[in-house]
N, C-alpha and C positions, 0 to 999 in steps of 0.2 A: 508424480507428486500431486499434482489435480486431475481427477476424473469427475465427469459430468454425465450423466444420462437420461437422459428427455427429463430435465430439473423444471421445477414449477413452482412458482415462489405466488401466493396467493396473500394480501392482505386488504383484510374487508370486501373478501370477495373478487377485489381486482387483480388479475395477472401484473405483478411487475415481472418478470421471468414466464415465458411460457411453452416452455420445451426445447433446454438449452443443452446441446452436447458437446463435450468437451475432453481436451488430455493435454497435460500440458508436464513436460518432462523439467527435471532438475537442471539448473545452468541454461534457463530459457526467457526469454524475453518478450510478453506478450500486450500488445498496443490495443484497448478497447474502444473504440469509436461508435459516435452516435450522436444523432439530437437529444437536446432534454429530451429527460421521458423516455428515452428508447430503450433501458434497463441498465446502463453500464455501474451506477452506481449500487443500484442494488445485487449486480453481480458481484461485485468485490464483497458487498457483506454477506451474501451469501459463501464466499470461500470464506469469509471469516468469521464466520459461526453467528452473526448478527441480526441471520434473520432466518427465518426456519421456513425448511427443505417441505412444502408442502407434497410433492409426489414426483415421482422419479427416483431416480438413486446418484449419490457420490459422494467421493473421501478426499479430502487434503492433507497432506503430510500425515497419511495411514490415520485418518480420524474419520470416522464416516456420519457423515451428515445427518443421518438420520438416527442413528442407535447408540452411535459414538458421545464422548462427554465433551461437550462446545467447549468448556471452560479451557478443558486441556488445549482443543484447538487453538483458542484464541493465545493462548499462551507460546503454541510455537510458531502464530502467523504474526505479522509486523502490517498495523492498518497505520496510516498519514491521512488525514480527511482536511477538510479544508482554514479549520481551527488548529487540529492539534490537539490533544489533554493534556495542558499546562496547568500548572499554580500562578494567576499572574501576578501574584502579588510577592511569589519568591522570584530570587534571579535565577538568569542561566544557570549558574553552579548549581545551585540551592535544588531546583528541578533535576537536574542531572543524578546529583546526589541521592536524590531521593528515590528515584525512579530508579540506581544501579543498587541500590538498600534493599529494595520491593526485591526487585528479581533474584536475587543473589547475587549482583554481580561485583566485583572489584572496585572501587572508587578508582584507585589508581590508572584505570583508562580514560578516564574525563577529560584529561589535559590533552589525550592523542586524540580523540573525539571531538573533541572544541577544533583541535586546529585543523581535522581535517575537512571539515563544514564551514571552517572559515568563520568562528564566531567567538577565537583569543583574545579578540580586544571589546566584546562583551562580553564576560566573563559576570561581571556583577549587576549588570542590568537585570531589571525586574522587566517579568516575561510580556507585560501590559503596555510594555515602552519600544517593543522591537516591531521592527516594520513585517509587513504581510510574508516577505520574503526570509527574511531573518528567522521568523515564527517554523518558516518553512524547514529552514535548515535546525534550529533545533529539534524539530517531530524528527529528523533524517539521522541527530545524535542522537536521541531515544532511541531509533533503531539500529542503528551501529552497537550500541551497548547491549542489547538484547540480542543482534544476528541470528533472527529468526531464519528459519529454513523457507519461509514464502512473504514476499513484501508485497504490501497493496497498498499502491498510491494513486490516490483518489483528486484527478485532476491537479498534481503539482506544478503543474504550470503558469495554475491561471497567474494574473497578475504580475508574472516575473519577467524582469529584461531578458536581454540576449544574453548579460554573462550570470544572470541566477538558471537559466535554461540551459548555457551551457555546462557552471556547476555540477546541476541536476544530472545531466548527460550521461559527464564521466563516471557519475557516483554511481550511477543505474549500469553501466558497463562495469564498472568494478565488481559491483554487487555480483553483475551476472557471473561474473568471472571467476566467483570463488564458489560457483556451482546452485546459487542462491534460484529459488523460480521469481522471477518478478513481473507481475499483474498491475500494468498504470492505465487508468481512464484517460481519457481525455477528445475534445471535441471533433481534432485536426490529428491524421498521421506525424508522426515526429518531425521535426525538421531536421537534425543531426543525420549526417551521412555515415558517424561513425558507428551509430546502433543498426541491426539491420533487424528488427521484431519479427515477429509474427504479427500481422492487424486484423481482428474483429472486428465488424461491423454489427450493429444491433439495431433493430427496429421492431419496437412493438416488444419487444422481451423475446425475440429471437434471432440467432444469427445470422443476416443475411448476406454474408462475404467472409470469404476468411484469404486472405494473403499472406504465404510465405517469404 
């Protein structure tokens, strides 16, 4: 689903990425770690076509990084960043709505989507009113509606209690479970005992650890 091969992501000159290898199989769960600065974020945009493949080679869900059309990419990868791409001035629905119109998708999964992110009883709130975590969990029904083949979550943790963490958890195992690849940053290995990842370590825009 992702392969990597000595990738080097160069902008204005600087390496954020600098010679990154990598493969990471369908129905897999993999843990990015690192200081600021040490690439993790710029690694997830690089799987998700966001920032361009200065020299090396690789493809994500058979899209190749370098010759392949990003647009398609982005279209079967699923990014969550630390905002989100909301409307804030529509509500829940209204965003939901809109974004299952965009893709093709059914309206009629909205209402399973809302309950299963836990955000049935905002349903009308405008997106400029819901807490860091809330925000959270609607970017996570964006991508339930979409079910992209590769999810990249970009630090979902910060700011969340113990039960938005655990939410997160289960939903990240679910995900895995229906064969999904999913790619989360973040500063600290998981706490949860029930995931069991794979963890990258980065420093400097190179892998320095990897644990199974």
């Amino acid at each position: 689903m992702v392969v990597l091969r000595d990738a080097v992501v160069l902008v204005g000159g600087f390496p954020l990425l600098s010679g990154v290898n990598l493969d990471l199989d369908p129905g897999t769960l993999t843990v990015v770690t690192g200081a600021n600065g040490a690439g993790k974020t710029s690694l997830l945009r690089l799987l998700g076509g966001l920032v361009t493949l200065t020299s090396g080679a690789g493809t994500v869900s058979g899209v190749d990084l370098k010759s392949g059309d990003l647009r398609e990419l982005r279209r079967r990868v699923g990014w969550l960043g630390h905002e989100g791409s909301f409307y804030d001035d529509l509500s829940v629905r209204e965003n939901l709505t809109f974004a299952a119109k965009a893709l093709g998708r059914p309206t009629e999964e909205i209402p399973r989507v809302l309950e299963r992110v836990g955000l049935t009883s905002r349903t009308t709130t405008t997106a400029k009113l819901l807490s860091a975590g809330q925000r959270r969990r609607l970017g996570l029904a964006w991508l339930l509606l979409r079910r992209p083949e590769t999810w990249l979550l970009d630090e979902p943790y910060a700011s969340l209690d113990d039960e938005g963490r655990t939410f997160f958890d289960e939903l990240i195992a679910e995900v895995v479970r229906s064969g999904a690849t999913v790619v989360v940053s973040a500063h600290d290995p998981l706490r949860s005992s029930s995931l069991r990842p794979r963890t990258l370590t980065l420093a400097g825009g190179l892998v320095v650890g990897d644990v199974s």
